[in-house]
VOPAGU-2260 file (C-alpha; in pm, 1 decimal, decimal comma):
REM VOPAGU-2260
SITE   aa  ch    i         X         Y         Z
SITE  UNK   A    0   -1582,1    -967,4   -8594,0
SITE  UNK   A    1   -1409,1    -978,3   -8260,2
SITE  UNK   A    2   -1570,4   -1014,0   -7958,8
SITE  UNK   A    3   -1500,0    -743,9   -7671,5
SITE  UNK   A    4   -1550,6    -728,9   -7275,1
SITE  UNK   A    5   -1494,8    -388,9   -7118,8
SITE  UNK   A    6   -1481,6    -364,4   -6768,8
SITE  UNK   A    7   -1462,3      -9,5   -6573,6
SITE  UNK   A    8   -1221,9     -76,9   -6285,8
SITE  UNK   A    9   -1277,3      26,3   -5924,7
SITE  UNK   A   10    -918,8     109,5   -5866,9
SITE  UNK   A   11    -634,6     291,6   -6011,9
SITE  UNK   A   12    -363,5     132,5   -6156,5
SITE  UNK   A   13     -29,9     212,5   -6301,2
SITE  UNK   A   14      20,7    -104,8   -6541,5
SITE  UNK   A   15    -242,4    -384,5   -6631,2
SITE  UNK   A   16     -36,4    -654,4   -6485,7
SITE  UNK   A   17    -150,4    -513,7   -6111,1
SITE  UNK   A   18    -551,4    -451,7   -6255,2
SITE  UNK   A   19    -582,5    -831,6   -6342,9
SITE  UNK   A   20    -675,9    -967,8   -6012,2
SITE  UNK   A   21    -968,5    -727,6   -6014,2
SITE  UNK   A   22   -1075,9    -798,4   -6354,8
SITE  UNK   A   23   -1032,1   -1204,1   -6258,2
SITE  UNK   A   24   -1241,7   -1134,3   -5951,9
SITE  UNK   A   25   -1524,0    -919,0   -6157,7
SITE  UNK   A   26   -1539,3   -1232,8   -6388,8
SITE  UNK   A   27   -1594,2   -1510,2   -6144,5
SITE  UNK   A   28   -1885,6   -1291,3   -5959,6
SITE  UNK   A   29   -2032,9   -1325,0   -6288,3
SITE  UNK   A   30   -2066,6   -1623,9   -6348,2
SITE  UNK   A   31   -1737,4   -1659,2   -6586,7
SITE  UNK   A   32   -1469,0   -1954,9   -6539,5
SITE  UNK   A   33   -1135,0   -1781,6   -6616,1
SITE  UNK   A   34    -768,1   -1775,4   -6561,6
SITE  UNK   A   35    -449,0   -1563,7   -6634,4
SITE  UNK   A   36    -247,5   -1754,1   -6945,2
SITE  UNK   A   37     -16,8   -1465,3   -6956,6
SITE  UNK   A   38      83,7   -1201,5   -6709,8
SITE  UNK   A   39     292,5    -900,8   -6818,4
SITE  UNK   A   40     267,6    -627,6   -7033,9
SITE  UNK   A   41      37,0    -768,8   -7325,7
SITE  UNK   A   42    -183,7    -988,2   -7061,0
SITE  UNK   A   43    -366,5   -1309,5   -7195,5
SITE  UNK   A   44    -694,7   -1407,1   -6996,3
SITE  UNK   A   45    -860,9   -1751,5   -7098,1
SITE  UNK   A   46   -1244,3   -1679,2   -7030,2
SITE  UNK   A   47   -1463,0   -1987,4   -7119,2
SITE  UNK   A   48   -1199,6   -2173,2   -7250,2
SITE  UNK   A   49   -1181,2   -1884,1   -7515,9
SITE  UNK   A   50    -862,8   -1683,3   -7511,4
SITE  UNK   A   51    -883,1   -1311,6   -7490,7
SITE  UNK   A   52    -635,9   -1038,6   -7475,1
SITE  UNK   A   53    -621,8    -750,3   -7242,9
SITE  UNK   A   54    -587,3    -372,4   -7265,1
SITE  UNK   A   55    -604,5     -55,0   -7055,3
SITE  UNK   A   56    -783,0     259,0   -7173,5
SITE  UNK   A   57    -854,7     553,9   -7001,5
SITE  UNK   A   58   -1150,0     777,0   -7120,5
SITE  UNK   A   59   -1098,4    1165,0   -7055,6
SITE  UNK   A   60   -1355,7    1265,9   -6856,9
SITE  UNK   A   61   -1305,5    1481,2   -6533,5
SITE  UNK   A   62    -958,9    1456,6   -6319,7
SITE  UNK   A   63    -939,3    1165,0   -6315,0
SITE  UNK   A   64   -1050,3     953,5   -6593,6
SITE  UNK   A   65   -1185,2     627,7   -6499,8
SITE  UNK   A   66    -965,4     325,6   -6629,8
SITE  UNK   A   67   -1131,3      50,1   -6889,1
SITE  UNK   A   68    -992,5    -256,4   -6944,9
SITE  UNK   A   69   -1069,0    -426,6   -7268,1
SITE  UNK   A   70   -1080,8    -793,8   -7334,7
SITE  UNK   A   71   -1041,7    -854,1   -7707,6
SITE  UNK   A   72   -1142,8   -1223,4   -7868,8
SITE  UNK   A   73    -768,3   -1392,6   -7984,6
């Protein structure tokens, strides 16, 4: 079973490659050592030395639905 982070994202943003410094910055305040592998389209986030891959998703609710990104387990 894959593991999964989701992290609801202060900010708007139109592609993931712009959201990754806040999800980088979330990470570290919580106690997590990670890095950007990969930047682009299909990002690739090492998090504990475990490599995870990253996702937008947007659930409707309101307006303006609050973005999600999701870190799935490589």
């Amino acid at each position: 079973m894959e593991k999964k982070i989701k992290i609801e994202l202060d900010n708007r943003y139109k592609n993931i490659s712009d959201a990754m410094p806040e999800v980088i910055d979330y990470l570290t305040q919580q106690g997590y050592e990670c890095n950007i592998k990969l930047l682009g389209s299909n990002p690739i986030v090492e998090i504990n030395k475990v490599e995870y891959g990253a996702r937008i998703s947007q659930r409707i609710l309101g307006p303006l639905p609050p973005q999600i990104i999701i870190l799935e387990e490589k």
